[in-house]
C-alpha positions, 0 to 999 in steps of 0.5 A: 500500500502506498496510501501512507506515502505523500500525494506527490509520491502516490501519483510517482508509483501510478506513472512510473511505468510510463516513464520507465517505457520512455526512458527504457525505449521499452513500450508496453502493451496499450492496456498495461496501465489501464490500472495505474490510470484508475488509481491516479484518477481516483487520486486527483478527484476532487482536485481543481484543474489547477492542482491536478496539473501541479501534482500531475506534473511534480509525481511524473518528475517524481517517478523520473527522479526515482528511476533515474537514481536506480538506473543501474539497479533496474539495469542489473534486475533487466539482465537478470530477469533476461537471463533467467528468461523471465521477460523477452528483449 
């Protein structure tokens, strides 16, 4: 559960896999995310336009400040997981 984490750091878990596809030129399937988009709705409800763009902007760099910091790692996991044939290149 992320509910205990800033709203800023909520909407970072619901969009990191769409940075992650940009950053790791890694596309996913079109519904892939269909569930992350859910969650992000339900947390921008009852926000003004205004707010929802400042927390939509600050939980995407959010998510590309985390992946980024772990690049090396999620490398690491990538070849690990390729090895192992747990995902296909």
């Amino acid at each position: 559960s992320v509910e205990h984490l800033p709203l800023v750091d909520q909407i970072a878990v619901c969009v990191a896999g769409i940075e992650a596809q940009e950053l790791f030129n890694c596309p996913m399937h079109d519904h892939a995310s269909l569930g992350d988009y859910r969650k992000f709705r339900e947390l921008m409800a009852g926000l003004t336009d205004a707010e929802s763009y400042e927390y939509r902007h600050a939980g995407y760099l959010r998510a590309l400040e985390i992946l980024k910091a772990r690049l090396s790692e999620i490398e690491e996991l990538a070849d690990q997981l390729l090895k192992q044939r747990r995902i296909a290149a």
